[in-house]
VOSE-895022 format. One line per field, with one value per residue (C-alpha): residue number from 1; x, y, z. Coordinates in steps of 0.001 Angstrom, whole numbers, plus 500000, padded with zeros to 6 digits. Layout:
// residues N
resi <- NUM|...;
px <- X|...;
py <- Y|...;
pz <- Z|...;
// end
This chain:
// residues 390
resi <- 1|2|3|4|5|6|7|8|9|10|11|12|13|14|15|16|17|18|19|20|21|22|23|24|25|26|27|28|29|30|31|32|33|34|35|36|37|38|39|40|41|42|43|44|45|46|47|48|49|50|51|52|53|54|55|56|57|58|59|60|61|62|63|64|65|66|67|68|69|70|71|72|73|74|75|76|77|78|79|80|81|82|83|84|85|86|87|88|89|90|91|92|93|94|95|96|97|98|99|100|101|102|103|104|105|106|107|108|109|110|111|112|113|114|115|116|117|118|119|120|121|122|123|124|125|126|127|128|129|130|131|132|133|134|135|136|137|138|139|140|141|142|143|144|145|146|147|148|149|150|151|152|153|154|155|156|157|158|159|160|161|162|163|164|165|166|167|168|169|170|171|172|173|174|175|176|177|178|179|180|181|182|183|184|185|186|187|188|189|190|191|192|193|194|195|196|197|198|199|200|201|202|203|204|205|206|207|208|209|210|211|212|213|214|215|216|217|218|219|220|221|222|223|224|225|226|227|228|229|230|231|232|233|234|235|236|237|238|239|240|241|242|243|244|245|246|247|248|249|250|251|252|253|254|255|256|257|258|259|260|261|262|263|264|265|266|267|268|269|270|271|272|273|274|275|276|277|278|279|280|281|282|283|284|285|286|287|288|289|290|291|292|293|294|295|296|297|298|299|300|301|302|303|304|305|306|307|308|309|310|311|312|313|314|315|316|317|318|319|320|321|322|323|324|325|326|327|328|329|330|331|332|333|334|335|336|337|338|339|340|341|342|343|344|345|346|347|348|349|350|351|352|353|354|355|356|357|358|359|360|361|362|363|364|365|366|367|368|369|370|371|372|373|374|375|376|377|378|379|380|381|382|383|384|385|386|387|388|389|390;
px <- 497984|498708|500866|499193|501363|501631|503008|504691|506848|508572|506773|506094|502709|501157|497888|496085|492476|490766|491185|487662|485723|482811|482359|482739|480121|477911|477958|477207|477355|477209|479595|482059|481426|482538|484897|486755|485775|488060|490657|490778|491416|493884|495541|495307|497104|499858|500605|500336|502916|505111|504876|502371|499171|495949|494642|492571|490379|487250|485265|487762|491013|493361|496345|498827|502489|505180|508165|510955|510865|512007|508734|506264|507923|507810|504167|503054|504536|503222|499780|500105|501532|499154|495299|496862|497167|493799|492457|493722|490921|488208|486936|488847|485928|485782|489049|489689|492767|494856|496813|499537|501558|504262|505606|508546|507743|506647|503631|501036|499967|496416|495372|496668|495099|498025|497709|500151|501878|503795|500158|498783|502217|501361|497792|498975|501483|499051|497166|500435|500821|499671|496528|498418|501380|503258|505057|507450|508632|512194|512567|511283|513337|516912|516077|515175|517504|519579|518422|515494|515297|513523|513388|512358|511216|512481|509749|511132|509804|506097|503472|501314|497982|498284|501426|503878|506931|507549|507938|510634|508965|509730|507404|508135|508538|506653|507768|504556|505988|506058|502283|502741|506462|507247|510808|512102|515499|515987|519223|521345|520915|516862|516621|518862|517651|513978|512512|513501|512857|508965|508881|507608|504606|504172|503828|501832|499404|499873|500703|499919|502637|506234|509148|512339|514715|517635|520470|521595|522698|522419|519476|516896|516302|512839|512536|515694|515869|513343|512419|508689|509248|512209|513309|515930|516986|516269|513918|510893|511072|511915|510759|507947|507744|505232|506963|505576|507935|508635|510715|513055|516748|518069|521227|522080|525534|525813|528279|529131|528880|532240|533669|531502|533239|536662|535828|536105|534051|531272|529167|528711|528274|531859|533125|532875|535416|537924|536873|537528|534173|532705|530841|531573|532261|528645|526890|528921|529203|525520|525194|527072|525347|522205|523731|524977|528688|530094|532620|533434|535981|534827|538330|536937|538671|541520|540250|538326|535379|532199|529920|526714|524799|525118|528585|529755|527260|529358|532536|530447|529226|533130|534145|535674|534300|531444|528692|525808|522898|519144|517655|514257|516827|518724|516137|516692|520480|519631|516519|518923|521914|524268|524453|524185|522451|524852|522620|518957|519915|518792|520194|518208|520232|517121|516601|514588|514026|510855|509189|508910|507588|506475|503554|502073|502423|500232|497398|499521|497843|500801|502228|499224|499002|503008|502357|499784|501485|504624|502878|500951|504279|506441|503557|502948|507167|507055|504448|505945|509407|507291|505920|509526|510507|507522;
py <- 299348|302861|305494|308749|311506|314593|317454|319662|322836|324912|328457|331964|332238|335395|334850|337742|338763|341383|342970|342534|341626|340189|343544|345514|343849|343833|347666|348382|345144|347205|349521|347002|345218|347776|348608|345057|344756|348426|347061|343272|345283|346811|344056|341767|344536|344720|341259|341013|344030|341151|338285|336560|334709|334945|330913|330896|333457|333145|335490|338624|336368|336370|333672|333948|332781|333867|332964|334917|335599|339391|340330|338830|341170|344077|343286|343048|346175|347735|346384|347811|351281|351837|350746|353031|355943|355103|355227|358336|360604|358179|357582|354742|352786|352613|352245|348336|346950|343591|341779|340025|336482|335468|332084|329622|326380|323383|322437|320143|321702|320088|321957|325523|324803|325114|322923|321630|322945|326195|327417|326917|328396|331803|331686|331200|334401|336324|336103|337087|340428|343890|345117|346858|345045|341925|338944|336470|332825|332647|330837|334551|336170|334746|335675|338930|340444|342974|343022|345521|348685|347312|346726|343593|342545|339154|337340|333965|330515|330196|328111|327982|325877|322518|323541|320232|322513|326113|328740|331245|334687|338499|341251|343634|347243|349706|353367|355496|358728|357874|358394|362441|362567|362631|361636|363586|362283|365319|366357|369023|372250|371499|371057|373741|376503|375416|373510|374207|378261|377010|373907|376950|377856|374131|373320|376344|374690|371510|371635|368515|366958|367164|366927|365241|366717|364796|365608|363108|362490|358576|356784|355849|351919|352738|349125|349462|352790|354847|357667|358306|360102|361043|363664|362743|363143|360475|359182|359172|355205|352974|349885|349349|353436|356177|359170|362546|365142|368249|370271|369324|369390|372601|375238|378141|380325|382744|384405|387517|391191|391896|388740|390061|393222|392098|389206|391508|391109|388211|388982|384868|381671|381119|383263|381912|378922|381470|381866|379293|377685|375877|372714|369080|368505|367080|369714|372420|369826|369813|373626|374392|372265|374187|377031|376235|376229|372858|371058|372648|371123|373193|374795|373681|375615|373932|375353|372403|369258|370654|368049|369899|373140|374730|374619|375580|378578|379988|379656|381892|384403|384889|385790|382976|382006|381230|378355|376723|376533|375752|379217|378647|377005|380197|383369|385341|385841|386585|388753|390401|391067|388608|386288|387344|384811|385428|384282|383074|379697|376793|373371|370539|367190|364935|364324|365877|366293|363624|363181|359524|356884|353890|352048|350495|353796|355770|356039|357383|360237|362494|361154|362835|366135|367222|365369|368274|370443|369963|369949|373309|375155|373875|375294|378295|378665|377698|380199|382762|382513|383001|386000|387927|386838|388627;
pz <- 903038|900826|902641|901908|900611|902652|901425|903646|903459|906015|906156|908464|909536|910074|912413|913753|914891|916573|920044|921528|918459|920650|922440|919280|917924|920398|920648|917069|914413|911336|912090|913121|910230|908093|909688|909604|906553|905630|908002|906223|902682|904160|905679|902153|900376|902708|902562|899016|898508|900919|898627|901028|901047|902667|903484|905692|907807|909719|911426|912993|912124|909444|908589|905925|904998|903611|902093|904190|907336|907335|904721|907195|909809|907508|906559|910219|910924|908231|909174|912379|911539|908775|910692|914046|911309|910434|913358|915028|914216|915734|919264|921246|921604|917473|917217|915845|916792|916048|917787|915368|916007|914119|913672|911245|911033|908899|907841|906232|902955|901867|898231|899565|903216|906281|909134|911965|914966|912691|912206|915781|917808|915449|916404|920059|919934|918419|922023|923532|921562|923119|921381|918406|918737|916994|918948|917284|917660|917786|915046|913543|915427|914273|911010|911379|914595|913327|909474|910172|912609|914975|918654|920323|923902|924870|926900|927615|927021|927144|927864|925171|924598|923230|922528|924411|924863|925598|922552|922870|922306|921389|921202|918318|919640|917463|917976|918827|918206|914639|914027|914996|913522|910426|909391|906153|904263|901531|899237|900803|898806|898406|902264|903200|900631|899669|902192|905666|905491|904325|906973|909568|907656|907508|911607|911619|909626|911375|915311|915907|913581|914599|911710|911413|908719|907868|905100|903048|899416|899325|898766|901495|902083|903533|904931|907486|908092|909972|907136|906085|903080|900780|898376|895927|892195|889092|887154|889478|888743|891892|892574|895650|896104|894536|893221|892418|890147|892299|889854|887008|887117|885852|886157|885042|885291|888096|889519|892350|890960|892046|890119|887004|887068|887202|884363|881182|878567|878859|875619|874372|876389|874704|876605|879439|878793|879705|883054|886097|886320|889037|889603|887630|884139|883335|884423|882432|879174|878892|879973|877084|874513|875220|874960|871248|872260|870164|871278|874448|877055|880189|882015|885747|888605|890119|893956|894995|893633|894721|894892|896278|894872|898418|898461|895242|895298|898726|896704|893745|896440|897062|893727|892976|889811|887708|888931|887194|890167|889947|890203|891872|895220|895258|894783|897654|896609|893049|894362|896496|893916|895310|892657|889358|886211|883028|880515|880217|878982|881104|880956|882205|882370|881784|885849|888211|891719|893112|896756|897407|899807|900168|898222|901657|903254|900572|902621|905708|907668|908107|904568|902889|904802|903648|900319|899597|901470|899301|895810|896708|897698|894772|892470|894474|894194|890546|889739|891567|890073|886576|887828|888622|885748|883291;
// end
């Protein structure tokens, strides 16, 4: 007698299905139809941007695998942050919710098709999830404790059906408060001097949304750290997250009146080599160029490094030296006199400064309303600064 082949392959399974499908559709079948049908997209997409597979679905349920353990997390959390978004604005009796269950194990692999004990023990911790929420095996669980910023509920060994032994679980603890916060990481001198005096005018417009501002100057890892949206400096080109250009990257020299009187006679950008000058060689090298001075070596002040706009603009404001500073994050002190530009020459260094945020979250509620938000007030600033300046 032939021994049949079976291929198998170890494997997380992502099962989930609709809270209450039966009573949803009983209430209104074409609405809920459409609706699953929005959510489903949704759900694809998401596991997709993962690196998993849809193989099977029938009816309100979904199953797919992955390859590693800590993307099928990250996609059900996704999954589950993005359709609550979606469904804030509607009535909780349209609201369509999943339940997701999360599972590593092998399997029997028949032309794409899963089958075995890894795919029912998922389909069995799906039922064990709150409506909304995800629960894990714990062969899930090893892999992922402690690599992502999560929380998880242990729930002990359960009985599950058809199922000979008991299955470790966990319950994945999805912050609420996130759908009505939103978590900003920004670059000091733009969060300090640009965007926090407008984030007022901003809550006043939206009450309902609470902020988070944090300062950094490293780069977000939006997948283990709890940040909806970033603001940084580049290229506007990063892998997995959409990017809109806020302003370019450029400087100009400034300096306090009382340090411009005491400077003698500043008549060329040559002149200026002369003077201690603050900030880092780049920036002054390239300031320069523009400014048709060849073959400059800039004489930087031996006071300090400044490595941020905001604080080498204080040392400026107390005379001691000359600065190159993005204009449009310092108005009110050159409005005001404080700081004084010595020559129209800007220098852009080829970078600029880009809000960015995940692809999966680019349908996000509260992502949207400050994405506007943001691109409105940077042209509304832009435009403005144009106007002074006629």
């Amino acid at each position: 007698m032939r021994s049949i082949m079976v291929e198998r392959h170890l494997t997380v399974i992502l099962a989930a299905d609709v809270v209450g499908y039966s009573h949803l559709m009983e209430a209104d079948e074409e609405r809920t139809h459409a609706a699953f049908r929005t959510c489903h997209a949704v759900i694809a997409e998401l596991i997709a941007r993962h690196r998993g597979r849809i193989f099977s679905g029938a009816g309100d349920s979904v199953l797919a695998e992955f390859a590693s353990p800590v993307e099928a997390v990250r996609a059900a959390v996704n999954i589950q942050t993005d359709l609550a978004e979606r469904s804030l604005d509607l009535p909780e009796n349209h609201q369509m919710k999943f339940r997701i269950g999360l599972n590593l194990g092998d399997v029997i692999d028949d032309d794409g098709n899963l089958f075995g004990d890894g795919v029912n023990i998922a389909a069995r911790l799906e039922g064990l999830a709150e409506p909304g929420g995800i629960c894990l095996s714990h062969s899930v669980y090893e892999h992922v404790d402690r690599r992502l910023p999560l929380e998880y509920v242990d729930i002990g060994p359960q009985r599950l059906k058809n199922i000979a032994r008991p299955i470790h679980a966990y319950r994945v603890t999805i912050q609420k408060t996130s759908e009505n916060v939103l978590s900003i990481s920004a670059i000091h001198t733009f969060a300090t001097n640009w965007l926090a005096p407008r984030l007022g005018a901003f809550q006043t417009a939206h009450r309902d949304l609470g902020l988070r501002l944090e300062v950094m100057s490293r780069v977000v890892d939006f997948s283990r750290e709890p940040f909806d949206v970033g603001i940084r400096t580049g290229n506007g080109r990063w892998p997995g997250l959409i990017s809109h250009e806020l302003m370019a990257e450029e400087f100009a020299p400034f300096c306090s009146p009382d340090f411009l009187a005491g400077a003698g006679e500043i008549s060329a950008p040559s002149d200026l080599l002369r003077l201690p000058l603050l900030r880092d060689d780049e920036w002054w090298r390239a300031w320069f160029k523009a400014a048709g001075v060849a073959d400059s070596e800039p004489k930087i002040s031996s006071l300090a490094f400044f490595n941020t706009q905001i604080v080498v603009s204080q040392a400026a404001l107390a005379g001691q030296g000359v600065a190159l500073l993005t204009p449009a994050f310092f108005a009110p002190d050159i409005k005001a006199g404080r700081l004084v530009q010595l020559f129209n020459v800007i220098a852009r260094n080829g970078s600029s400064l880009w809000l960015v945020y995940p692809e999966e979250r680019q349908n996000s509620r509260k992502i949207c309303v400050f994405r506007d938000w943001l691109l409105d007030e940077v042209q509304r600033s832009i435009a403005g600064a144009l106007g002074s300046a006629s």
